[in-house]
C-alpha positions as CSV (number, residue, x, y, z in Angstrom):
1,X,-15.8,28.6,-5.4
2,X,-17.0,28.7,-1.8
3,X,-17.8,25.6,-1.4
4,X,-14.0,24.9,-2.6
5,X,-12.4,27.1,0.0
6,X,-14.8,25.8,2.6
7,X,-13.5,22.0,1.7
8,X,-10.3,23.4,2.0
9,X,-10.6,25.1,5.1
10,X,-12.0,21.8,6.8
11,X,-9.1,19.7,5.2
12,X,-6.7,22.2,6.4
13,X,-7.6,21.8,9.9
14,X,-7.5,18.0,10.0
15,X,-3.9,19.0,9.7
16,X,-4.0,21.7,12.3
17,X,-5.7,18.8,14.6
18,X,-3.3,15.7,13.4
19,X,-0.1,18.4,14.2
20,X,-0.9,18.7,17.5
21,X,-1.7,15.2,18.3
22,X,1.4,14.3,16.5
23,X,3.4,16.7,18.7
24,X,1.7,15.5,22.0
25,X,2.0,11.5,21.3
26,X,5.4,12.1,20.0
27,X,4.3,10.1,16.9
28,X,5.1,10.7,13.0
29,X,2.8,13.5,11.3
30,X,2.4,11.9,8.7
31,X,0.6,8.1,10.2
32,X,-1.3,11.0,12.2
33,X,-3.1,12.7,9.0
34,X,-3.4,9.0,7.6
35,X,-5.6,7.8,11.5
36,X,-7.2,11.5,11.8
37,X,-8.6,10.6,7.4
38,X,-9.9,7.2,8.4
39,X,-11.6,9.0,11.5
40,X,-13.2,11.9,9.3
41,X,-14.2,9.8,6.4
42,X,-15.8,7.4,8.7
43,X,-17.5,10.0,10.3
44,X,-18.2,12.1,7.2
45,X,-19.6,8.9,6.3
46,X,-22.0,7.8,8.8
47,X,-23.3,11.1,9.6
48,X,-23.6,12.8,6.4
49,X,-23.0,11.2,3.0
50,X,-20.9,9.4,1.3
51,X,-18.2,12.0,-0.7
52,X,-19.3,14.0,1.7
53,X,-15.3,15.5,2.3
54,X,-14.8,15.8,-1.3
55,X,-12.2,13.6,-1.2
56,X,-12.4,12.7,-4.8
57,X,-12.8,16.1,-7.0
58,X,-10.1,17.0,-9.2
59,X,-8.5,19.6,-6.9
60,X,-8.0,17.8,-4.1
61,X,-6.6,15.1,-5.8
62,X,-4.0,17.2,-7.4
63,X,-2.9,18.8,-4.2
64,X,-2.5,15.1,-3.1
65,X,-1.0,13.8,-6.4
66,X,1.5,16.9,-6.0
67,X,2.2,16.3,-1.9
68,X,3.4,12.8,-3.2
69,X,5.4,14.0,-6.1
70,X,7.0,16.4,-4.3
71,X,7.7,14.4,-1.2
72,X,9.5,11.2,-3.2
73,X,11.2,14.2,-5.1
74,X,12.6,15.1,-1.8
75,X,13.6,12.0,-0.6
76,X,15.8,11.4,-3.9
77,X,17.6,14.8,-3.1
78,X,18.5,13.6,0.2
79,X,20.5,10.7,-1.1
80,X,24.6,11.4,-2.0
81,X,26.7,9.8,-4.5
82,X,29.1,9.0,-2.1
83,X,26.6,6.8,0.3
84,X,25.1,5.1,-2.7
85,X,28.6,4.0,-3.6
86,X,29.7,2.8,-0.7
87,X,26.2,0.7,0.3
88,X,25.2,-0.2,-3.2
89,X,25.5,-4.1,-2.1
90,X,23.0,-3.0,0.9
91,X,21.1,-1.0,-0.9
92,X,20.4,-3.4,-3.9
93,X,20.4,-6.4,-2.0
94,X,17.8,-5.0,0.9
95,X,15.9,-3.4,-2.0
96,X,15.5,-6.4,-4.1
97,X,14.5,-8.4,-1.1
98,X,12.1,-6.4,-0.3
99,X,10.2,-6.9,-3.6
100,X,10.4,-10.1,-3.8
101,X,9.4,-11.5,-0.3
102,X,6.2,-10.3,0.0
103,X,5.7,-10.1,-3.9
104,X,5.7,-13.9,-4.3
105,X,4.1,-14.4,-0.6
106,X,1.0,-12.1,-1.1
107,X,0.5,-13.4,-4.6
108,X,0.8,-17.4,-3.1
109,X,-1.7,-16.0,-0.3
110,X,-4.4,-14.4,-2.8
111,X,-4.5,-17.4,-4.8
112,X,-4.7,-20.0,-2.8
113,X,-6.2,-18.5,1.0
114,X,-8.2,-16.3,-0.8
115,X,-8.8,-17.6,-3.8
116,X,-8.4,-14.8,-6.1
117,X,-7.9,-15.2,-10.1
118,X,-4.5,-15.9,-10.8
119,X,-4.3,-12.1,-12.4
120,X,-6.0,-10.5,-9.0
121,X,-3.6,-12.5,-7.0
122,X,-0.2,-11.0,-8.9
123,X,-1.9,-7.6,-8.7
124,X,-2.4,-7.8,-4.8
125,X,1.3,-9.2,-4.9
126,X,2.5,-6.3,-6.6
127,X,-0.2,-3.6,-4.5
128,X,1.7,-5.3,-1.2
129,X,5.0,-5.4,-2.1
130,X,5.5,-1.8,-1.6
131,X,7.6,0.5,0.7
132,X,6.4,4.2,1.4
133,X,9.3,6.6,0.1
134,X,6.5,8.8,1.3
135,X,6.2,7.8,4.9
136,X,9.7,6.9,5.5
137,X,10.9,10.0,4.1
138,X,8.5,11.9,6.5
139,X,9.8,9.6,9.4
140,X,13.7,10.1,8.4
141,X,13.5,14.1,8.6
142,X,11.5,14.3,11.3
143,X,13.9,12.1,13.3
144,X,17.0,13.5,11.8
145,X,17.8,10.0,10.2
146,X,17.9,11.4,6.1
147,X,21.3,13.2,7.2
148,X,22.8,9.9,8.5
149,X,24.1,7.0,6.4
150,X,21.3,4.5,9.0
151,X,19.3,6.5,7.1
152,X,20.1,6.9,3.3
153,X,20.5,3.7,3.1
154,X,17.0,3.3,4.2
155,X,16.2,5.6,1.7
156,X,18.3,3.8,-1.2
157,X,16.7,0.4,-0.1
158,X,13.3,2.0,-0.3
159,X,13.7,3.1,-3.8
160,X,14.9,-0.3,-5.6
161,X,12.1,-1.9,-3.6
162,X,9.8,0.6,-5.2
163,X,11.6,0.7,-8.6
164,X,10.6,-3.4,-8.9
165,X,7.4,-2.4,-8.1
166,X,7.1,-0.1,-10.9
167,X,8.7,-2.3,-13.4
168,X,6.8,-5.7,-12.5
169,X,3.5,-3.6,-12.8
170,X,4.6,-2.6,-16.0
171,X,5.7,-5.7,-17.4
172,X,2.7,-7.7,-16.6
173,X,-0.2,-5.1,-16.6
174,X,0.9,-2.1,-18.8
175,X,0.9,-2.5,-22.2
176,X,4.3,-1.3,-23.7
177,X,3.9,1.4,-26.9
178,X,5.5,3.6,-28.3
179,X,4.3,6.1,-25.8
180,X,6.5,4.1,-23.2
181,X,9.5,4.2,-25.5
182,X,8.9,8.3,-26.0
183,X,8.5,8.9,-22.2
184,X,11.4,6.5,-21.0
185,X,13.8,8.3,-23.8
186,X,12.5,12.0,-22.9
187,X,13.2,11.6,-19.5
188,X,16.2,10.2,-19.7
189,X,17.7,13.3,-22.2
190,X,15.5,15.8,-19.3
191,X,17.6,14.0,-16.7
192,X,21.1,14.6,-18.1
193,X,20.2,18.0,-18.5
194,X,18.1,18.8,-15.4
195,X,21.5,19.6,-13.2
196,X,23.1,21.8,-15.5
197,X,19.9,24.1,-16.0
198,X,19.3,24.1,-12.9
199,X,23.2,25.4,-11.9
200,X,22.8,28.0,-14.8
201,X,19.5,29.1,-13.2
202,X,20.5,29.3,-10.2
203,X,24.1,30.9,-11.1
204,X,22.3,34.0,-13.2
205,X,19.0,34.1,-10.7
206,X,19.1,32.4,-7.9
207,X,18.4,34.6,-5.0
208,X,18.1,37.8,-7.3
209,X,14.3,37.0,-8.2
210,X,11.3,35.5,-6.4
211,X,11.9,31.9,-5.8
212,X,13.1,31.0,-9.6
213,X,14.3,27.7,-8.2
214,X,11.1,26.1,-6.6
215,X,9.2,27.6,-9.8
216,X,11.7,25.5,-12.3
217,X,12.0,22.1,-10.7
218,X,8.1,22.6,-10.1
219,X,7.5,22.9,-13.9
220,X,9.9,20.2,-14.5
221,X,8.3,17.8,-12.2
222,X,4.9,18.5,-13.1
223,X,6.2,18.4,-17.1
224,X,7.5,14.5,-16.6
225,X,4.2,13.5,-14.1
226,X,2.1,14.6,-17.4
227,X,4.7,12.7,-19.9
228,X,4.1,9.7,-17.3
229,X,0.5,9.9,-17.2
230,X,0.6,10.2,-21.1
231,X,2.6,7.2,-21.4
232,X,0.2,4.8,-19.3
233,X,2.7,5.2,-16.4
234,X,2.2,7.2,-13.2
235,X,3.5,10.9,-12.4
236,X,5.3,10.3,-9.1
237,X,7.7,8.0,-10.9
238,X,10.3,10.2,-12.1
239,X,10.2,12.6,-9.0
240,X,12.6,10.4,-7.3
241,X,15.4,9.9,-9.9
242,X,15.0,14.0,-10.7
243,X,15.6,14.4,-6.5
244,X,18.7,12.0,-7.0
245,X,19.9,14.1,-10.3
246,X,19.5,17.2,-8.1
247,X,21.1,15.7,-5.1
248,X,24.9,17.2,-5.1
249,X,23.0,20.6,-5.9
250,X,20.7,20.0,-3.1
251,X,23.3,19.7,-0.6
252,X,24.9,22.8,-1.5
253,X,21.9,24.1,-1.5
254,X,20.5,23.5,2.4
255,X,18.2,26.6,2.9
256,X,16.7,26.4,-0.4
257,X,15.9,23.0,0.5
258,X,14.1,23.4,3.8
259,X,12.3,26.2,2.2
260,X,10.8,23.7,-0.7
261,X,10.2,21.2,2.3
262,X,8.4,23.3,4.2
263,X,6.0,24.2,1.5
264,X,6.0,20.6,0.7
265,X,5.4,19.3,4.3
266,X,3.5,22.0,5.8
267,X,1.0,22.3,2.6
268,X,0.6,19.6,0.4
269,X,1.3,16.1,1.7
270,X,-1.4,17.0,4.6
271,X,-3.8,16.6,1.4
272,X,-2.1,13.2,0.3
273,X,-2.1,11.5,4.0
274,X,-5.5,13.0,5.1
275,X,-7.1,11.5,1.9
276,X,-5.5,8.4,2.1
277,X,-7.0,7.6,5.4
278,X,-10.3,9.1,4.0
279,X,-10.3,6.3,1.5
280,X,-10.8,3.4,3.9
281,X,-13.8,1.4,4.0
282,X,-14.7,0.9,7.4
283,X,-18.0,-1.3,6.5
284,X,-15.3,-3.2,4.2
285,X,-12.8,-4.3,6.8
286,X,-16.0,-5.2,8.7
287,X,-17.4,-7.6,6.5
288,X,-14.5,-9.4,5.7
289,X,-11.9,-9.0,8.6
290,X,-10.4,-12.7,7.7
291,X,-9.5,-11.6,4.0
292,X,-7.6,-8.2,5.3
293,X,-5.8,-10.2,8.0
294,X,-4.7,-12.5,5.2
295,X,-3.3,-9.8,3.0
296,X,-2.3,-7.9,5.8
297,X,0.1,-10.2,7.8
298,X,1.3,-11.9,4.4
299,X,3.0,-8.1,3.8
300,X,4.2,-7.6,7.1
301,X,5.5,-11.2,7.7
302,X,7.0,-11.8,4.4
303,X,9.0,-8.7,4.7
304,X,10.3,-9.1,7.7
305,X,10.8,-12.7,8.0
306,X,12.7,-11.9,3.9
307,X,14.5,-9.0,5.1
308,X,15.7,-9.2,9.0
309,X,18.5,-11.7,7.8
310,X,19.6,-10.2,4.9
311,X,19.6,-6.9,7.2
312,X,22.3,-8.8,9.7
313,X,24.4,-8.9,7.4
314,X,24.9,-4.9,7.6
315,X,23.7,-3.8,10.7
316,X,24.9,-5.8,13.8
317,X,22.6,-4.0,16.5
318,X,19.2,-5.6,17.6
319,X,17.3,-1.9,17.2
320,X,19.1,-1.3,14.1
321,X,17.7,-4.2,12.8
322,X,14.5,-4.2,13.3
323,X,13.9,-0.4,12.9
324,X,15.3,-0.8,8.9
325,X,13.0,-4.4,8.8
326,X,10.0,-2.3,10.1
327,X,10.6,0.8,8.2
328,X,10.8,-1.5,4.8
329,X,7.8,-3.2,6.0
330,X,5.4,-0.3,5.3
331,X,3.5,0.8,2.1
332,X,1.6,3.5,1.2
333,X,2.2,5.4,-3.1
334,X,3.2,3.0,-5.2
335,X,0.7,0.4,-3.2
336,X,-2.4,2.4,-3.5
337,X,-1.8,3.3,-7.1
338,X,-1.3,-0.5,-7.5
339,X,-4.6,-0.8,-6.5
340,X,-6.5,1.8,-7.9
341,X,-4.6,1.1,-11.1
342,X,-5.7,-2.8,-11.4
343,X,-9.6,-1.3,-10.0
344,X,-9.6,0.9,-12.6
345,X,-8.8,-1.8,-15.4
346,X,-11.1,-4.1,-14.3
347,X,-8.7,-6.7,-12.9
348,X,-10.1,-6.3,-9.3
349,X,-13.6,-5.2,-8.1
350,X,-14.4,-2.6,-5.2
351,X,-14.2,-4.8,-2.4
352,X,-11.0,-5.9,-3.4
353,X,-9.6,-2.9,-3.5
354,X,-10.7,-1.9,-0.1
355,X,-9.4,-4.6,1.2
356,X,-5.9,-3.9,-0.3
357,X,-6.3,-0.3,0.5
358,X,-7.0,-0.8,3.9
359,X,-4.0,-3.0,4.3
360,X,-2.0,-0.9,2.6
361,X,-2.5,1.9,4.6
362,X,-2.4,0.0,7.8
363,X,1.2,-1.3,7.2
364,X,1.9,2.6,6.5
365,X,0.8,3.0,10.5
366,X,1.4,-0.1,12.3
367,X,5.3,-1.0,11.4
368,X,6.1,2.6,11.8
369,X,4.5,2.7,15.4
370,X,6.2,-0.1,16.6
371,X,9.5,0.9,14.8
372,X,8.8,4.5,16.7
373,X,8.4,3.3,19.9
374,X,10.4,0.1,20.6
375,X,13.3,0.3,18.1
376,X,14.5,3.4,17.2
377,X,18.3,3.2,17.5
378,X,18.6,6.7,19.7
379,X,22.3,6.3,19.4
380,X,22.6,7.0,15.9
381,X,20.1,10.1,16.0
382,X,22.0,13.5,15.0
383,X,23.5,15.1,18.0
384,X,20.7,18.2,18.0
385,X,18.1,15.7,18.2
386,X,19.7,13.3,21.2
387,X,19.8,16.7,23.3
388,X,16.4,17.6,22.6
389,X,15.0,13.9,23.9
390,X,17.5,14.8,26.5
391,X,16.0,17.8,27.6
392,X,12.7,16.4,27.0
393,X,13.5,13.7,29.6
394,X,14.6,16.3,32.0
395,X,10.9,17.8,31.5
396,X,8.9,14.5,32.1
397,X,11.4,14.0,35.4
């Protein structure tokens, strides 16, 4: 038990460290934890021993399994019925776009520049055809960008992109059984009920006992992750559709809400971005620098050179533009459970998993940082956030 708090402690103030680089470089918390991991596990790694953080026993991946769960739950509640009807075309269009580009690029790229197995090639394909509901999320509320339509329908886009992820994965990979048939039909009846329990809780409880809310979507969540995990599928899955079948109650909800992402933010996703970053194999990215440039550049390029046209079509500004391309040009969940899922089955070996890992997590950072500091399109921020850079300005004058 000491060593557990004392593993916790040092995680904890990776966190403490990232925050206040993030606040200083004016950067995303979230790429921050990811840079400050890769820095600790390569220390951790050179100077003590390999596992040295921990960052593989049981606990710490649950704290990370649950930052990730909670934080595509999140994202899901941000989203309204009334954007998703107006900018389903964008949405579905943007979203299927971004699955396929880089799906069939990365796949081409394995098999033939790399010359992966035709199975380890569609596996990479599917690992790199992911967007971060995770990262962007972070990104949107710490820019003020999930209460705008910009940025819901970032959000939207994100989650069909993800969604054909999940489903391509399934169809070629997963075997289908009757456990998929059980879990599919259970969450949908827990879906179509999930609102009205939640009203009824609320109505009868809500603010007369200690946090009765957080405790019943937290047991609901973590009942579908387990169904999901049963089932041969993977727990973060339904967190997004239960934030979108809690959305209307969300926004009528708005200090319940920050309250949930605070405890979300401020204490668990630390644990999922830190370890992330802890993940990366330095010694693999040296030995073969050509192969992660490969699968690197084939996500980055195929997205945007798939999506910035389609993108035109909606959004007629130049920042606009390329802020939604670079933001759907990252990966981070759904690409890293790609990859451990197709290590752990034997379809790829360890180094090829580093590699993806590594450029998985590096199109998590790099997009994002270019997107952050040469595109964001300050005239759509929220008002409280333009004066803020304002008076920020005014400071650095």
């Amino acid at each position: 038990m000491e060593h557990m708090y004392a593993t916790a402690s040092l995680w904890l103030g990776l966190a403490v460290i990232s925050a206040v680089i993030a606040y200083h470089l004016k950067i995303s918390i979230a790429l921050i934890e990811i840079c400050v991991g890769v820095a600790a596990g390569a220390v951790a790694n050179r100077y003590f021993a390999p596992g040295a953080m921990d960052n593989n026993a049981e606990w710490l991946k649950f704290l990370a399994g649950s930052g990730a769960i909670f934080l595509t739950f999140l994202a899901g509640a941000e989203l309204d019925k009334k954007t998703l009807s107006i900018k389903w075309k964008e949405i579905l269009l943007i979203g299927l776009i971004g699955f396929l580009a880089p799906f069939l690029g990365c796949s081409a790229a394995a098999y033939y520049l790399l010359g992966w197995t035709g199975a380890q090639s569609l596996l990479a394909g599917v690992a790199l055809s992911t967007t971060s509901m995770a990262v962007v999320y972070a990104v949107m509320v710490e820019t003020g960008f999930n209460s705008t339509e910009f940025g819901k329908g970032i959000l939207g886009s994100c989650f069909i992109n993800d969604l054909g992820t999940v489903i391509v994965l399934g169809l070629i990979f997963a075997p289908f059984t009757y456990k998929t048939v059980i879990f599919i039909g259970v969450t949908f009846f827990a879906l179509l009920l999930f609102p009205y329990i939640t009203n009824h809780l609320t109505n009868i409880y809500g603010n007369r006992t200690a946090a009765i809310r957080v405790k019943w979507i937290s047991f609901f969540l973590f009942s579908l992750g387990a169904l999901a995990l049963w089932s041969g599928s993977e727990a973060v899955l339904p967190a997004y559709i239960a934030g979108m079948a809690l959305a209307e109650f969300a926004s009528q909800n708005n200090h319940w809400l920050r309250r949930l992402r605070t405890l979300t933010v401020g204490f668990l996703t630390p644990f999922y971005f830190l370890r992330a970053g802890s993940l990366v194999s330095i010694p693999a990215l040296v030995s073969a620098p050509l192969a992660l440039l490969v699968l690197f550049s084939g996500k980055v390029a195929t997205k945007i050179f798939g999506l910035y046209p389609a993108i035109t079509f909606f959004r007629k500004e130049k920042n606009e533009r390329w802020y939604y391309t670079l933001m759907m040009s990252t990966g981070l969940t759904f690409g890293t459970i790609s990859a451990l899922y197709g290590f752990s089955h034997g379809i790829i070996d360890g180094a090829q998993y580093s590699l993806l890992v590594i450029a998985v997590i590096a199109s998590a950072v790099i997009p994002t940082m270019i997107a952050g500091f040469c595109f964001t399109p300050k005239h759509l921020l929220p008002e409280k956030h333009r004066v803020t850079e304002l008076k920020e300005e005014l400071v650095e004058e």
